[in-house]
C-alpha positions in Angstrom: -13.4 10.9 -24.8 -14.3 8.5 -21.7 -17.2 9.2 -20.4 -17.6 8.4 -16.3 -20.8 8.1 -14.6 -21.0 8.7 -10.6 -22.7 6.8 -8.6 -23.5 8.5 -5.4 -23.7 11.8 -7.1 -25.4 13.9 -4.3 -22.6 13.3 -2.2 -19.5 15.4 -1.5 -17.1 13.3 -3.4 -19.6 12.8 -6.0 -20.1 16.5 -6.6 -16.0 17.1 -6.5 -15.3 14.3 -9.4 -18.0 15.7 -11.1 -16.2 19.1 -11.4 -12.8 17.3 -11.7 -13.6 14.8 -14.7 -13.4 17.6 -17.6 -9.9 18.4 -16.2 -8.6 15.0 -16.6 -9.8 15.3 -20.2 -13.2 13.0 -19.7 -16.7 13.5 -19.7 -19.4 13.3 -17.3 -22.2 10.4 -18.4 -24.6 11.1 -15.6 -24.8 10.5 -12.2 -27.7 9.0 -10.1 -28.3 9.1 -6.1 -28.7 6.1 -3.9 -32.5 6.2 -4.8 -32.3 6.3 -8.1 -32.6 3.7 -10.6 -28.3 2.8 -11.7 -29.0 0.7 -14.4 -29.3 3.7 -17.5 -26.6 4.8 -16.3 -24.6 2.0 -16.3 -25.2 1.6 -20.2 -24.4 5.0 -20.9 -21.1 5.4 -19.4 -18.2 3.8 -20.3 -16.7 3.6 -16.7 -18.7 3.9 -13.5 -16.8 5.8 -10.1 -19.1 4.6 -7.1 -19.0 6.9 -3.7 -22.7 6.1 -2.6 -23.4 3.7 0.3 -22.5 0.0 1.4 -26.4 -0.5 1.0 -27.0 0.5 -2.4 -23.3 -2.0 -3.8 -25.1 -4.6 -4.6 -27.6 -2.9 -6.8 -24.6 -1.0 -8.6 -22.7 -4.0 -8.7 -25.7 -5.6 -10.6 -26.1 -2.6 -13.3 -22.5 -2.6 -13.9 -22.1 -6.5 -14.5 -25.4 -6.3 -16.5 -23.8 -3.5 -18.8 -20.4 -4.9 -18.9 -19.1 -1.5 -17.8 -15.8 -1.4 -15.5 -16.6 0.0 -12.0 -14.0 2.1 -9.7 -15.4 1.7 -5.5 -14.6 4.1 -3.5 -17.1 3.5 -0.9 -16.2 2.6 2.4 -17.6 0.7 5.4 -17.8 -2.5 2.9 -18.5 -5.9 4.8 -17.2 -9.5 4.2 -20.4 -9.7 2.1 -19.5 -6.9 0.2 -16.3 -7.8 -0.6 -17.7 -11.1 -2.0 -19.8 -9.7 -4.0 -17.3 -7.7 -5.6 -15.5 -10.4 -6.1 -18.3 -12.3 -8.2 -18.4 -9.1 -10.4 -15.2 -8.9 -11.5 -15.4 -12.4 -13.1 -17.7 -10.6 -15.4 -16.3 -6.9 -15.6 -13.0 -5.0 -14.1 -13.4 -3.7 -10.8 -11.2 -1.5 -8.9 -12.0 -1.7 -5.1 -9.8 0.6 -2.6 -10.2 2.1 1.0 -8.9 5.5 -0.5 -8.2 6.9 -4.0 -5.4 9.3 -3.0 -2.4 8.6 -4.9 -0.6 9.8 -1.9 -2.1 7.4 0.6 -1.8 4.8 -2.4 2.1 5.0 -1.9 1.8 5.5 1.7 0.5 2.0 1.6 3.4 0.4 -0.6 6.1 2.0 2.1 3.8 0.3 5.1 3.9 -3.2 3.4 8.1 -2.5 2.8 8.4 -1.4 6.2 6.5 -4.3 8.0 8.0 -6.8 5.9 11.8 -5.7 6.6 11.2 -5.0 10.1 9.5 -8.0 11.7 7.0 -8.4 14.5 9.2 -7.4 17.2 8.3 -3.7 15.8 4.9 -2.4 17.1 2.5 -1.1 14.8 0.4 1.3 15.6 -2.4 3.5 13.5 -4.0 6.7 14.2 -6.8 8.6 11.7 -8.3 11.4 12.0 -11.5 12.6 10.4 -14.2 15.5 10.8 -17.0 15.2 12.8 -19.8 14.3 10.1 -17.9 10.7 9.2 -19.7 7.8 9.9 -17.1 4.6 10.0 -14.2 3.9 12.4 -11.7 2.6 11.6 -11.5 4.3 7.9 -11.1 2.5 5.4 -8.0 4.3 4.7 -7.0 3.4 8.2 -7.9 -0.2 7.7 -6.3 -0.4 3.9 -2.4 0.6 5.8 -3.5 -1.8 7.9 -3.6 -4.7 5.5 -0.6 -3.2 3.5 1.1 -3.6 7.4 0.0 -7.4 7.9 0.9 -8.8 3.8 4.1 -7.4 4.8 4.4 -9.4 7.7 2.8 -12.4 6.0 -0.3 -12.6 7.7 -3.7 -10.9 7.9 -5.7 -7.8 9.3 -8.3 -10.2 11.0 -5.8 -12.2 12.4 -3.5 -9.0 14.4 -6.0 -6.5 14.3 -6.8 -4.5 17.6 -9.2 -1.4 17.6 -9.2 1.2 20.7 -8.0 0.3 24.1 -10.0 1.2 27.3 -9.4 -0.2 30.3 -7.2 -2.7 32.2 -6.4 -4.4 28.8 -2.9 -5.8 29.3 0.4 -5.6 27.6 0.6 -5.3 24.2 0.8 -8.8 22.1 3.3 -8.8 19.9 2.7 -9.0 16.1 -0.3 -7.0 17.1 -1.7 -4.1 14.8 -3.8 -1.7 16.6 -6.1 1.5 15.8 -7.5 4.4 17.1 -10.2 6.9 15.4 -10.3 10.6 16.1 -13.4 13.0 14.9 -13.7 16.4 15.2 -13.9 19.6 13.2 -13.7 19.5 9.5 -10.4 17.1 9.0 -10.6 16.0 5.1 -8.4 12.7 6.8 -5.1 12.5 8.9 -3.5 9.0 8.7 -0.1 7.9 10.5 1.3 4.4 10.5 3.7 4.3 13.7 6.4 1.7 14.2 7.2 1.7 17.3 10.9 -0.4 18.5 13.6 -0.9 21.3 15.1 2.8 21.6 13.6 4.1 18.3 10.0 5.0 16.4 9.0 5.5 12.8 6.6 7.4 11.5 5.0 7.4 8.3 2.2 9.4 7.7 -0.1 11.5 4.9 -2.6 14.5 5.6 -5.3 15.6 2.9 -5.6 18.9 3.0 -8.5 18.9 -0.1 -11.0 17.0 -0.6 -10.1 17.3 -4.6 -6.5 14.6 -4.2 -9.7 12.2 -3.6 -11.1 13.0 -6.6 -8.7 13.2 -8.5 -7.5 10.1 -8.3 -10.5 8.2 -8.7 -11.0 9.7 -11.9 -7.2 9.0 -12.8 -8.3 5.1 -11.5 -11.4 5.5 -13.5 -9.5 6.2 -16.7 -7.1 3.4 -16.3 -9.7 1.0 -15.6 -12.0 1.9 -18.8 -10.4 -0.5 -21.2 -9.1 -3.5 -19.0 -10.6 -6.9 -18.6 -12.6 -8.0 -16.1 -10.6 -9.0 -12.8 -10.2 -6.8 -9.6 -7.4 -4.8 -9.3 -6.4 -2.2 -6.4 -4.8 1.9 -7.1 -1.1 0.2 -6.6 -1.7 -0.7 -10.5 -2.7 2.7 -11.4 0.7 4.3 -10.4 2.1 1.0 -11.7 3.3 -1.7 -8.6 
């Protein structure tokens, strides 16, 4: 029986995977809060699930590496720094990075990248989130992971097109262009739509979570695939098998 340890335990996702793990057919190894100590529990688990904070990564980037035990991130709000470090780690262990463990959003992603790539630039691309009111980031990373999905279509990248809230006399829109906007309010688990806008015509691809639990239960479906692969960084396209 795999046995997953949470960091970020205290949390609201951490408390749902804990309750979700012995339905998959796991165990739980532990589970530690941003102040507490990750390395025992990175030596007792045999696959780490990590919804804490961008400050405490590093530290549970370090345990895992030291341990040699795969890691799943889940957190958001990562920085360029982050993202190198996670990079450095997975030259030691494997290390599943995403922006959102839904499997739904997952494939929401693969149909954004098809879209963008057969569609072309003269298409506009436009995406809207939604969140409840205690969220802390803006864009989410969900928002910002159909982004990227949107731009490899297209060839390019997020930094290069990207284009958060308009206020003011901004001008027209520049082609090629992908733009956000971040709504908060109530108790929204996290409403995504990816709009592509054209001459005479709109698409609309979209996903709603409606429990908190499609979150959890993917990253412990993630977690499971991850426990016995090499080390290398690898996204939840692999876990439903793109």
């Amino acid at each position: 029986m795999t046995a997953i340890g949470i960091y970020g335990s205290a949390g609201r996702m951490g408390r749902v995977i804990a309750t979700i793990v012995p339905d998959e057919g796991a165990s739980v190894a532990g589970g530690v809060d941003v102040r507490e100590d990750p390395v025992p529990l990175a030596h007792d688990a045999d696959v780490l699930v990590d919804f804490s904070t961008p400050s405490a990564l590093e530290a549970h980037l370090a345990a895992a590496t030291a341990a040699g035990t795969p890691i799943v991130i889940g957190t958001t709000g990562l920085s360029a720094t982050h993202h190198a470090l996670i990079d450095r780690a997975a030259e030691s262990v494997a290390v599943l990075q995403t922006g959102n463990t839904s499997l739904g959003v997952t494939l929401l992603g693969i149909l954004v990248q098809q879209a963008a790539e057969r569609l072309g630039p003269e298409w506009d691309i436009e995406i809207v989130e939604m969140h409840h009111r205690h969220k802390v980031d803006a864009p989410s990373g969900t928002a910002l992971l159909l982004g990227e999905a949107a731009a490899r279509g297209r060839g390019t990248t997020l930094n290069e097109e990207r284009v958060d809230g308009r206020a003011g006399l901004v001008g027209a829109r520049t082609e090629g262009t992908i733009g956000f906007s971040s709504l908060r309010g109530g108790t929204v688990v996290g409403d995504h739509q990816v709009v592509f806008a054209g001459e005479g015509e709109r698409i609309e691809l979209g996903h709603r979570g409606e429990d908190r639990s499609i979150f959890a239960r993917g990253a412990v479906k993630a977690a499971l695939w991850l426990a016995d692969k090499p080390a290398g960084r690898y996204d939840m396209a692999e876990v439903l098998g793109f």
